[in-house]
N, C-alpha and C positions, 0 to 999 in steps of 0.2 A: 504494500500500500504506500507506505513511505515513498519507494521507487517512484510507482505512479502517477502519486502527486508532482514528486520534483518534476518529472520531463513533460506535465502538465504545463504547472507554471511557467515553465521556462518556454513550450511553443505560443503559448497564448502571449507572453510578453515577448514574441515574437525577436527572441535571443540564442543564438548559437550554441548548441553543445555537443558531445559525441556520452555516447553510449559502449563501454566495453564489459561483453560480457567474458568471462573468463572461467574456467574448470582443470582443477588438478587431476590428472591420469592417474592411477589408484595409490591414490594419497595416502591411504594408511601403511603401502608398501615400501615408501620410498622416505619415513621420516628417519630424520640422522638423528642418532641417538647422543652424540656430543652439543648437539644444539638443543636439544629437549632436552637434557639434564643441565644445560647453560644457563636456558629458558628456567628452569624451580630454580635453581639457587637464587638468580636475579629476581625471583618473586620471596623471596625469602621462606621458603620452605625447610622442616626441621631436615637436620642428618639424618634421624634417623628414620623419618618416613622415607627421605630420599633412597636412602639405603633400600629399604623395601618396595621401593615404584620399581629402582634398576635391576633387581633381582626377578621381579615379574616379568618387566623389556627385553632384559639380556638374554633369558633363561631358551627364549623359543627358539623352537628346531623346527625343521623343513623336512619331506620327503617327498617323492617322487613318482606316482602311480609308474607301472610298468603292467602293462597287461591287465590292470583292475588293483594290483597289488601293491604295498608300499615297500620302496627296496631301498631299507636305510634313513637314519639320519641323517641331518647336515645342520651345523651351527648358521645362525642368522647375526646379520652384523648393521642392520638396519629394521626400520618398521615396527609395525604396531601389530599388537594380537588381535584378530579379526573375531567380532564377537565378545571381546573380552569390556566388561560394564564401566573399565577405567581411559579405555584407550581413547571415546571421544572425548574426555576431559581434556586427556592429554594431550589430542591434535587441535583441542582450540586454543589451550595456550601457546602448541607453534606458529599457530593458524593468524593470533594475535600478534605475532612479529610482522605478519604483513601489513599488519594494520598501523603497528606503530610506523613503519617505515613509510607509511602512503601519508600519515600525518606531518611525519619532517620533512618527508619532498614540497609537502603545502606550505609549512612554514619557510622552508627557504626559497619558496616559488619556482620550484621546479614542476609543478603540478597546480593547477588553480581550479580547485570544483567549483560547482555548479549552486550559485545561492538561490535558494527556493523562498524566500522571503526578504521583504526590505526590512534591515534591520539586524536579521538573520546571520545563522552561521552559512559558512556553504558545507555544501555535502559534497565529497571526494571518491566514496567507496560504500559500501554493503556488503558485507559476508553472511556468509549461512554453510557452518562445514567446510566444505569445499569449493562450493558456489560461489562466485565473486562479480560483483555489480559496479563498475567503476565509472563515474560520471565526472566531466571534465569541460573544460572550454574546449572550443574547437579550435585549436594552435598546436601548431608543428613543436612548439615549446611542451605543450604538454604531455602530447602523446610521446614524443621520445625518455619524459621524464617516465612516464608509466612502465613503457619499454626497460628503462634503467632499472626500475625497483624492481620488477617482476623478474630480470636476469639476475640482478644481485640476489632476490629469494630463492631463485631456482637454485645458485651454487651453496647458497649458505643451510637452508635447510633438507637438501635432495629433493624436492617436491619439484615433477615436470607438468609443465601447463599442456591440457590436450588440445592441440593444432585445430582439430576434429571438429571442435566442440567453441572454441575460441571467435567469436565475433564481433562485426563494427558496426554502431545503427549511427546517424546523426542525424539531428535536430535543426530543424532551418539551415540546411547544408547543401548545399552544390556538391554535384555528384562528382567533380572530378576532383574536387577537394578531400571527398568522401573516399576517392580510390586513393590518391595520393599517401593518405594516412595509412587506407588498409594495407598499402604497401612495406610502409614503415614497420608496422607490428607483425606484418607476415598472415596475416587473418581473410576471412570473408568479409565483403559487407553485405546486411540484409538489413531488411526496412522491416517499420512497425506495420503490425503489432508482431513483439518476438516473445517468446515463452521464457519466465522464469520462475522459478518453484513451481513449476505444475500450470503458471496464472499468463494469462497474456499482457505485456504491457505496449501501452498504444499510448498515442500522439492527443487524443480526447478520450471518448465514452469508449467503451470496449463494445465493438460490435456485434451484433447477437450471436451471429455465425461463430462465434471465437468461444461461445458458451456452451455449443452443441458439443463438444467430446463430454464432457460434465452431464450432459442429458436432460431432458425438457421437464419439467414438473410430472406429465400426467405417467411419463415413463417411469419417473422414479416411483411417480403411486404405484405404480401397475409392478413394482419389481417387490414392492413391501407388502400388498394384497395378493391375495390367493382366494380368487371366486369359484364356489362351487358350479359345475356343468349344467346345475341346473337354474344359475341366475347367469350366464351367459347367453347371450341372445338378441331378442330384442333390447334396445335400449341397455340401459342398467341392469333387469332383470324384476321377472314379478314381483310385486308387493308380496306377497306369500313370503315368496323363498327370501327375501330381504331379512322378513319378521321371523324365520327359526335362523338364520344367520346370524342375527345380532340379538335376539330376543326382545325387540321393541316393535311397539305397534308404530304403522307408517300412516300419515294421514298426508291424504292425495291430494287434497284444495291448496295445500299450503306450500311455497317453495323450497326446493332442497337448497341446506347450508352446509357448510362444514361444522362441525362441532367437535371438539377436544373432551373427551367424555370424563378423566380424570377432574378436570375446572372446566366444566362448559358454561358460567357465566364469565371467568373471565380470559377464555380462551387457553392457547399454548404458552406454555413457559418450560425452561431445562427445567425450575427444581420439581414442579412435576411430573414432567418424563423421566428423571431419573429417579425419584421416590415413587413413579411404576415400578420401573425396573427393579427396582430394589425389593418392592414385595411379591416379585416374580409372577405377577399379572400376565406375563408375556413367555411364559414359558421356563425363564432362568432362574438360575439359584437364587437364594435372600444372599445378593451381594454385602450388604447391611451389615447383616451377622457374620459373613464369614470373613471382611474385613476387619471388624473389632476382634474379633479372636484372635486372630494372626497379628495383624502388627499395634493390638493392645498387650501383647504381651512381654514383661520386662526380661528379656534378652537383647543380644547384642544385635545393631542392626541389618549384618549381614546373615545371623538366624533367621531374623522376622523373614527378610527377602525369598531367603533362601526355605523358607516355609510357605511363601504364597506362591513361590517356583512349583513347589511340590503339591500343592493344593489343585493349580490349575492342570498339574500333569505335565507339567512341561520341561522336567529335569531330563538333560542330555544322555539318557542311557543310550546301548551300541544299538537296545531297537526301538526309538525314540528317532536315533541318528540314519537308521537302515530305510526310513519313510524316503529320503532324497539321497541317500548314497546306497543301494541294493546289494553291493559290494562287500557293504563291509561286515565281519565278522560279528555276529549278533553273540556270542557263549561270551557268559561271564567273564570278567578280565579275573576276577580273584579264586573261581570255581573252577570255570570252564565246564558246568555240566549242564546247565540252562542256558535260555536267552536272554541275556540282560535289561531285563522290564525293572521297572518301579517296585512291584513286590518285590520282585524275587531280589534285586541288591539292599533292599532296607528288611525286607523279613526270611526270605525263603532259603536265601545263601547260605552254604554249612557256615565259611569262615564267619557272617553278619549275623548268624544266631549265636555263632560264639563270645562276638563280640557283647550283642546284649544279654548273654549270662554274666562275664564278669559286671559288668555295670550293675547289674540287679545284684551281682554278691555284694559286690562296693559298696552300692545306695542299704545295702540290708533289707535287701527283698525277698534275694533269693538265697538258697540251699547249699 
């Protein structure tokens, strides 16, 4: 939205800009691990957490399908664990050097963005991840500055920008000024409206047609209803079969409205769709109840987590993992004589029933 508005303002005040959109090629693969542990100590993070981040970072190992199977390890000397709950932390603080960097190119005017009010700061850049939205005056001064910071990022952190993926829009620009520049950065130019997070950003109103992958209202009714055969048909479908559908009487003089049946004087609101949801009016669990049980409970917060993991069924066992890789060996890593399900590594495993005997001798439970 932010975006939006600025390349709003800026066509309607009929003023010059360029638009660079930019994306990292698999950025969680290519972070250098000397600059993200440069990056915590400069934010003053303790030793000995640090100690503990590098030992998660450093520790990961690589292997190599060969025919379906994996042949060997291999130490890793860059990148981030894929999956792992700490790594987007960790790539927004590298991620955050680019941003400081696009700040001092502004202050030394190497870079002059784009002010979207009088008065105002101006706006430079937008991140999101990996996603990068850089907005600028339209000069040869600046685009080469942009060019500068995003070389100097590439060597200092290992992050490559995807060519691919990389483009040029501009704003009350001449087209051969437009290529001129696209030159300089080595990119495409395309024109509004262009896609960013999912959203189209255009030059005024967003045109309908640009709404159509998103899907038209009566489609999204028709994807959440499920009408029985027998009120398909004519129109809507009998009064009859309306009234054992919903169990209300239908009266025919009167026009049909929408009504929100949870508050139908005072319409839709989330906090009543979600206190539906929550008393499982719609099919689902009492989310209600099974969130206060779990993370009302005084343990440590990677327990709580690591119980509503286990609650929703979604702990990484090998046949958990065998849904998208069919490949791989489902028998117990610690048994080897089942398939590694949820029961069977928390209750049915010799070695995890052994486990919870001593525990129940320890607690004085057991025998």
């Amino acid at each position: 939205m932010t975006a939006q508005e600025c390349i709003t303002v800026v066509h309607k005040d009929k003023r010059q800009g360029l638009v660079i959109k930019l994306d990292f090629a698999k950025a969680y693969d290519n972070v250098r691990w000397d600059l993200l542990f440069h990056l915590l100590r400069c934010h003053g993070f303790e030793p000995n957490w640090m100690r503990m981040v590098e030992a998660c970072v450093t520790t990961a190992k690589a292997s190599v399908l060969l025919n379906g199977c994996p042949c060997g390890f291999f130490n890793m000397n860059r990148g981030l664990r894929q999956g792992d709950p700490i790594s987007p932390l960790l790539f927004v603080i590298v991620a955050n050097a680019f941003s400081r960097m696009m700040l001092s190119a502004e202050e030394n005017r190497w870079v002059t963005g784009l002010l979207c009010s009088v008065g105002g700061s101006s706006i430079s850049h937008m991140q999101d991840a990996n996603d990068t939205v850089i907005l600028c005056e339209a000069s040869e001064r600046s685009v080469r500055g942009v060019k500068f910071i995003c070389r100097c990022f590439e060597l200092v952190s290992g992050l490559k920008i995807n060519f691919r993926k990389r483009s040029l829009v501009g704003i009350n620009v001449q087209d051969g000024f437009l290529k001129n520049m696209a030159q300089i950065l080595g990119c495409e130019r395309q024109s509004f409206p262009m896609g960013h997070l999912g959203m189209p950003l255009c030059l005024g109103r967003v045109p309908k047609v640009e709404w159509m992958p998103l899907g038209s209202p009566n489609e999204m009714d028709m994807e959440m209803v499920r009408l029985p055969e027998s009120c398909v048909g004519k129109g809507v479908g009998r009064a009859s079969s309306i009234e054992e559908l919903h169990g209300v009487q239908v009266v025919e003089s009167r026009a049909d409205r929408i009504v929100w049946k949870p508050t139908p004087s005072t319409g839709f609101s989330v906090k009543s769709s979600y206190s539906w949801v929550c008393r499982g009016r719609i099919g689902l669990p009492n989310l209600a109840q099974k969130h206060k049980e779990v993370w009302g409970c005084k343990v440590p917060l990677k327990v709580r987590a690591f119980m509503w993991t286990f609650y929703q069924g979604k702990v990484l066992t090998k046949s958990y993992l065998a849904r998208w890789a069919p490949e791989v060996d489902r028998r117990c890593v610690l048994c080897g004589l089942d398939d590694e399900t949820m029961e069977h590594l928390f209750l049915f495993c010799p070695m995890v029933r052994e486990v919870w005997g001593r525990m129940l001798v320890v607690g004085g439970l057991g025998g």
